[in-house]
N, C-alpha and C positions, 0 to 999 in steps of 0.2 A: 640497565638497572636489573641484574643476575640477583647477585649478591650471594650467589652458591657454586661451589666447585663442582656443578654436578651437571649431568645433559641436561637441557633442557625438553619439559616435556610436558605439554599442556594439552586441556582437554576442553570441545564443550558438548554438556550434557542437557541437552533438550527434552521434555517431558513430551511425547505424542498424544498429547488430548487434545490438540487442535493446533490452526496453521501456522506456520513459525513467523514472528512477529518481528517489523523490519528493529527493531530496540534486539529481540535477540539475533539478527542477522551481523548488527553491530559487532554484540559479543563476539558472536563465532570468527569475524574478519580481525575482529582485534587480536584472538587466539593466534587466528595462524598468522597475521602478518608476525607476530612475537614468534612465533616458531619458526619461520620461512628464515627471522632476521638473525636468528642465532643458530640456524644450521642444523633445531630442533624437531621433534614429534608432535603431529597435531594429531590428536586422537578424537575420535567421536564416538559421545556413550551415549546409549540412551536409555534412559530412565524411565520405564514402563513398569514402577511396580502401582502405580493406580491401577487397577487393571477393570473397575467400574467405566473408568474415563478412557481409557484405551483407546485411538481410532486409526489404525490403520491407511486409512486415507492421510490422516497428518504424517504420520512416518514418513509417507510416498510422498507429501507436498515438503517437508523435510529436507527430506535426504536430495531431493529434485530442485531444490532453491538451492541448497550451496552449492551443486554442480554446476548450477546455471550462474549463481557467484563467480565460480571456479577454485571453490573452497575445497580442493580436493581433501582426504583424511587419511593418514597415515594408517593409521590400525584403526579397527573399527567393524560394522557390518559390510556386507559382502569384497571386506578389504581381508580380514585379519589380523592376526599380529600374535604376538608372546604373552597379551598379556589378558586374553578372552576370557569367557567370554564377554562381548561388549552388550548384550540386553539385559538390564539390571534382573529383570524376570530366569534369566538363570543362572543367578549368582544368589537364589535365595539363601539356598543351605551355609556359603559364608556367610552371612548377616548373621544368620539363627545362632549360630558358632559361636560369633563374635561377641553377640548380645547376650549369650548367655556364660563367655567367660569375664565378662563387664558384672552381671552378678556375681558371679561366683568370687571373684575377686573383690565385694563390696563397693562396687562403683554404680552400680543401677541395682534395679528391686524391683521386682514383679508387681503390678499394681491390680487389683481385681474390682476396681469400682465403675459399678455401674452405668449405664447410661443417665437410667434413672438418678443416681445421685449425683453426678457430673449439671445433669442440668437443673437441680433442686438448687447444687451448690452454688452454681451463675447467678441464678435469680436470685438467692439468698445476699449475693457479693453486689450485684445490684441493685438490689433494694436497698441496701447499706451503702450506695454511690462508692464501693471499693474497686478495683483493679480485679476482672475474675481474671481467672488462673486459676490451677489444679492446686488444692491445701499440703500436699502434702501427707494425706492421709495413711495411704498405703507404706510411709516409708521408714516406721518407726513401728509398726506390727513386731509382735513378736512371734517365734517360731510356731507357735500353738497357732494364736490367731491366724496366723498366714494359712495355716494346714487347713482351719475350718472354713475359711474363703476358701482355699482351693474346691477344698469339696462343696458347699455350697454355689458355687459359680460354673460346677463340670470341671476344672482347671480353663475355664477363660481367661486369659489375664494380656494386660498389654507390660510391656519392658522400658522403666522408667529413669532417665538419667538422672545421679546421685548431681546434682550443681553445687557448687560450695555454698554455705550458706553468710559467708560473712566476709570480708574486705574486697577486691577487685581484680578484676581480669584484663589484664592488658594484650592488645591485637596492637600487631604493628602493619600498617597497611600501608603498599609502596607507593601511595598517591597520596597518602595523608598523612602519614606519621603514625605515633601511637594512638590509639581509641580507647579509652577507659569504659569498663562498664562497673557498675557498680552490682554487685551479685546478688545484693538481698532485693532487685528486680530483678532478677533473672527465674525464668521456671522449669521444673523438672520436666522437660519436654521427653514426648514419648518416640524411643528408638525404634522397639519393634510393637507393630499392630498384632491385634486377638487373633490374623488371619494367618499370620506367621511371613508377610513383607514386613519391611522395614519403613520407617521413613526417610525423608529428604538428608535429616543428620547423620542417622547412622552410614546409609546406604556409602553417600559419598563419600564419609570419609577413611571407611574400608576400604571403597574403591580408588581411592585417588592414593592410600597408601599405595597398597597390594599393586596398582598401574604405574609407583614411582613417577607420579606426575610432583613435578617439581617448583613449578609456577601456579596458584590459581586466579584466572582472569575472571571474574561474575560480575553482577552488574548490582549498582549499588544496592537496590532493593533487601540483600543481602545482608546487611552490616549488622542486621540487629542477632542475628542467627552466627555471626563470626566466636565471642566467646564461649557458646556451649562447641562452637566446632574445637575450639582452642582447649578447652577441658575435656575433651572428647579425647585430643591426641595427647595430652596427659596422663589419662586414663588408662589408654591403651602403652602407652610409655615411647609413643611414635615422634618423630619430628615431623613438625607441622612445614605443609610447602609455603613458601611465601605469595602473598596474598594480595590481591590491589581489586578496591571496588572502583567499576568502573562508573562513570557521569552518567546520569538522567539524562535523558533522551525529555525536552522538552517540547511542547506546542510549536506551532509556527510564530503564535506570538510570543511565544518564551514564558505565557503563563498557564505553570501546571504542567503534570504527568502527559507528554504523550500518548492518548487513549489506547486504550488494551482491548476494544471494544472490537469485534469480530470483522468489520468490514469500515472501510473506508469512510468517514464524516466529512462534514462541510466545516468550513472556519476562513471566513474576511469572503466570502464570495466565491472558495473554489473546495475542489472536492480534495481531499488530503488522504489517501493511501496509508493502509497503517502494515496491510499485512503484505510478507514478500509474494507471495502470488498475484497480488494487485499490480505491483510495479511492472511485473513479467505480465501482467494481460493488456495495463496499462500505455505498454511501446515502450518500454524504456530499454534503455540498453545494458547487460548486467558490468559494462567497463566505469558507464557513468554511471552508474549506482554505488558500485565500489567507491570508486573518486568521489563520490557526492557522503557515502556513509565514514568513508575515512575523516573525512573533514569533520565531524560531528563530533567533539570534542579532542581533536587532536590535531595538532598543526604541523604542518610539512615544515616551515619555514620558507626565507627567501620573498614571503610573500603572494608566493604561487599558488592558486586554485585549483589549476589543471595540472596532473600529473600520472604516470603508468604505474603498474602493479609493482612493476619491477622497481622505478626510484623509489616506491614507498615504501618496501620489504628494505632497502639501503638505510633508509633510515627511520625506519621503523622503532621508535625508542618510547618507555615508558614517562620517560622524563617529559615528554612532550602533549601530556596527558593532561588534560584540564579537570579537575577533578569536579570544578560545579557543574551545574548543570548547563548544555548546550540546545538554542531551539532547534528546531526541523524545519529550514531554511526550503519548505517544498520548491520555490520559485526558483532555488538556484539550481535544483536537480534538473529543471526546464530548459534552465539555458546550457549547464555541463551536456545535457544528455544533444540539444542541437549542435553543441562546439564536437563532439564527438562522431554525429553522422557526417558536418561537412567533411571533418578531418577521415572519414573514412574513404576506401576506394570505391568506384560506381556498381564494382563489380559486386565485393561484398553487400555492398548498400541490398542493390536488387533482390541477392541471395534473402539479405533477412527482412525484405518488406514482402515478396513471395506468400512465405506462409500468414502474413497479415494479411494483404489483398482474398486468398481461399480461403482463411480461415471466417474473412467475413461475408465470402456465399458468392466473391466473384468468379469469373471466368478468367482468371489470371493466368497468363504463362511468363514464362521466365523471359524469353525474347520481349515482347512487349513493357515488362518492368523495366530492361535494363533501358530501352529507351524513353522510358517515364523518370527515372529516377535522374537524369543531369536537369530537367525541368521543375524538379519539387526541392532537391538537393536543399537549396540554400533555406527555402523555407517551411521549410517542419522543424521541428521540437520533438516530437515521438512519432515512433512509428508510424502510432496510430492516427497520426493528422495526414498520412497520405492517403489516408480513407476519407477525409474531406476534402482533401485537395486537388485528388486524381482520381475517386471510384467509380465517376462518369469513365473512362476510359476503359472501362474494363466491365460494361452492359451493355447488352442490344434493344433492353428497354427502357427507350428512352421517351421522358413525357417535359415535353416545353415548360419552360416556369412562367408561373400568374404572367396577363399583362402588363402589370407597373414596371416589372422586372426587364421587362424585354425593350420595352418604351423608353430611350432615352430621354434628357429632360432638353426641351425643346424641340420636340416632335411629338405625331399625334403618331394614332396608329394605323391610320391606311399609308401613311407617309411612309412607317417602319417599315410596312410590309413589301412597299414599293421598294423599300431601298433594299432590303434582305434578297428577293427574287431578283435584282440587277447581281448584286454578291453572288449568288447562287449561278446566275448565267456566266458572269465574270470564271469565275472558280471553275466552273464545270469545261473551259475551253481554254484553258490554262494546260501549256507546253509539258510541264512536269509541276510537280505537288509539293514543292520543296516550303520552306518556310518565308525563304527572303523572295522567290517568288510570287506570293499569296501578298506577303505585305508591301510590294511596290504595285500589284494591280491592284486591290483594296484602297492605296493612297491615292492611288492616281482616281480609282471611281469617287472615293469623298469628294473628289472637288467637281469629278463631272457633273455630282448628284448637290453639289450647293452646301452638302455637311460640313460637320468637323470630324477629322479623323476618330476623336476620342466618342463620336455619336455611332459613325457607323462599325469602331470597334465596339462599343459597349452592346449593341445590338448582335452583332457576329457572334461574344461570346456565353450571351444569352442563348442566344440559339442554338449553340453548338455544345457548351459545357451544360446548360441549364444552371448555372452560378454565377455569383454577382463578383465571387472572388476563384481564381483557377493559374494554375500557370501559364507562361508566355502565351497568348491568343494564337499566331501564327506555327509554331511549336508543338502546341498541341493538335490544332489542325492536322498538321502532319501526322500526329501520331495516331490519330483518329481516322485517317486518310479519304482519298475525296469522294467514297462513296457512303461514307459513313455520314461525314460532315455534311454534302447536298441533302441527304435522307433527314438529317437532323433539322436542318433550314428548313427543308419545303415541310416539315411537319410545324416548326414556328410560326411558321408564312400561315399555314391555313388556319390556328389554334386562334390568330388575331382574327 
């Protein structure tokens, strides 16, 4: 869904006032997969003329999510390209150009009103229960009057688009068809600010001419802002790229906006990630993210859930675009993101739970992961549950859990303690430290000692993991090895 003779060359432009949000991570994946599938440019702008809001930290959490995407960018910052520069902050003097051959031409008009009468005039439109918006004041001055604002204002003045005032604007959008707006709601929105940036309208659609971007992917948020862009490239006498709003990004229960709210909220019982950095502190892995964010309004077909970067760039098509809105299915990123570690090798595994283990204060080395990781493998979900599943393995201080815990149910606790310190002798005269030898002397002591297997494991690995839930008991023994393990016991043994 082209429908143009031309490269293909799409862009997306993220504003750096704060962290980039998994709804615009969306965007950016939809961009390049459309660029990836047609052999196009993915360009990245970024839009820093707020420069009140500015935050440098976002840039760097930015630019540091798509790569951890693997949303690499054709042209862009510290990439380049033909068509720079890419920080809208130095690209003012075009805007200024442009917005002032927009008057000159009679298509925009200097506006010099007030703060002060801007917000007399809201309240006035509110109190009368009307629609505020700008009257229109400024744009019907005459030569005279305009001069004596200027000079009563210093020449302050913002740069105001001329909108039609009567019949309609029609957008034709690739996911929806034509959109009508009707013009006598439409308002003379302001191009260029008193400070001499531009805004949101002018800025991009300068830039997206002058970049020869050919497709624009945005997110539906957008639609109502589509006919002054369309009058815009009129104006200018440009051909407009073709346009598609992409689907809301909804709730996990599919009701309402996915929050925009700066950190992650709770919804049915669990904690729901909004911003991409969450998902990367989270454990997630950025293959199933990919996989899990493709799916979210758009379908592979065939039926399949799981699929690589690469089938999806294959078929990567617009046609396959859901235009309403889609929920944020967090549960199934849960299970993509575990079908993707089992499907991983032990080797990589280890590499990327490594900096998870240090990062959260253990004594991790990489030898000891990799023989952690075929024990946790099947059951984690993210990263980060091999920090509940395996962190005992990777401390020297280590403190016995409560009684109840250690106590299995039909024993007291001198009994436990008896049966732990048999364990401990057993083990400690044990030929080699292998797994399947621990668990044939352990079976064989249950019945000397009168238990049930599952009594004097639950106690073993109480003692040894301090957990009620751990991998293979005898396995981890091992990996804990036998001086660790007695040290662990005879501190249970005494704690009862």
């Amino acid at each position: 869904m082209t429908e143009q003779n031309v490269p293909v060359r799409v862009r997306f432009a993220p504003s750096p006032t704060g962290p980039l949000h998994i709804g615009g991570a969306r965007t950016a994946l939809f961009n390049w997969l459309f660029a990836r599938h047609h052999g196009g440019t993915f360009i990245l702008r970024i839009e820093d003329t707020d420069q009140k809001r500015y935050d440098p930290d976002a840039l760097r959490l930015i630019t540091d999510g798509l790569r951890w995407l693997g949303l690499d960018w054709d042209e862009g910052p510290e990439v380049g390209g033909d068509y720079g520069p890419y920080f809208q902050s130095e690209r003012t003097a075009l805007y200024q150009q442009w917005a002032h051959w927009l008057v000159e031409g009679g298509h925009a008009y200097r506006c010099y009103c007030t703060e002060e009468r801007l917000s007399a005039l809201r309240q006035q439109q509110l109190a009368a229960r009307q629609d505020p918006g700008y009257d229109r004041h400024c744009r019907h001055l005459t030569p005279a009057e305009r001069a004596r604002l200027h000079e009563e204002t210093g020449g302050q003045y913002v740069i105001r688009f001329k909108m039609p005032l009567e019949g309609t604007t029609t957008v034709h959008d690739l996911l929806r068809g034509d959109i009508t707006f009707d013009n006598r709601q439409l308002q003379d929105l302001v191009l260029l600010k008193s400070d001499g940036f531009p805004t949101y309208h002018l800025a991009n659609v300068v830039d997206d001419h002058l970049m020869a971007i050919s497709h624009i992917l945005r997110a539906e948020e957008w639609i109502s802002t589509a006919p002054v862009h369309r009058n815009l490239y009129g104006a200018f006498g440009w051909p407009m790229p073709l346009i598609a709003h992409l689907p809301v990004i909804l709730n996990p229960s599919g009701k309402g906006k996915l929050s925009k709210r700066s950190v992650a909220f709770a919804e049915g019982g669990r904690r729901v990630p909004v911003l991409l950095h969450e998902f990367v502190e989270g454990g997630y892995l950025p293959e199933a993210v990919i996989n899990f964010l493709t799916n979210v309004g758009w379908n592979f077909g065939d039926d399949r859930e799981v699929f690589t970067v690469q089938e999806t760039i294959e078929r990567f098509d617009l046609a396959r675009v859901n235009p309403a809105g889609s929920a944020f299915p967090i549960e199934k990123l849960d299970w993509l993101n575990g079908v993707y570690i089992r499907e991983m090798s032990d080797e990589t595994l280890a590499r990327r739970l490594l900096p998870v283990f240090t990062g959260a204060g253990y004594a991790a080395d990489l030898e000891r992961v990799r023989r952690v990781v075929p024990l946790i493998k099947v059951r984690i979900k993210t990263l980060n549950d091999a920090l509940d599943m395996a962190g005992f393995l990777f401390t020297d201080s280590f403190v016995p859990p409560p009684a109840d815990q250690i106590v299995q149910k039909g024993l007291d606790a001198p009994r436990t303690q008896a049966a732990l310190q048999a364990a401990a002798d057993v083990l400690a005269a044990l030929p080699d430290f292998g797994a399947a030898t621990q668990e044939a002397a352990m079976r064989a002591l249950a019945g000397q000692l009168g238990l049930k297997t599952g009594q004097l494991f639950g106690a073993l690995r109480a003692a040894t993991t301090g957990q009620q839930v751990s991998p293979p008991l005898f396995e981890t023994m091992e990996v804990l090895g036998r001086e660790e393990s007695l040290k662990r016991i005879g501190q249970t043994v005494a704690s009862l």
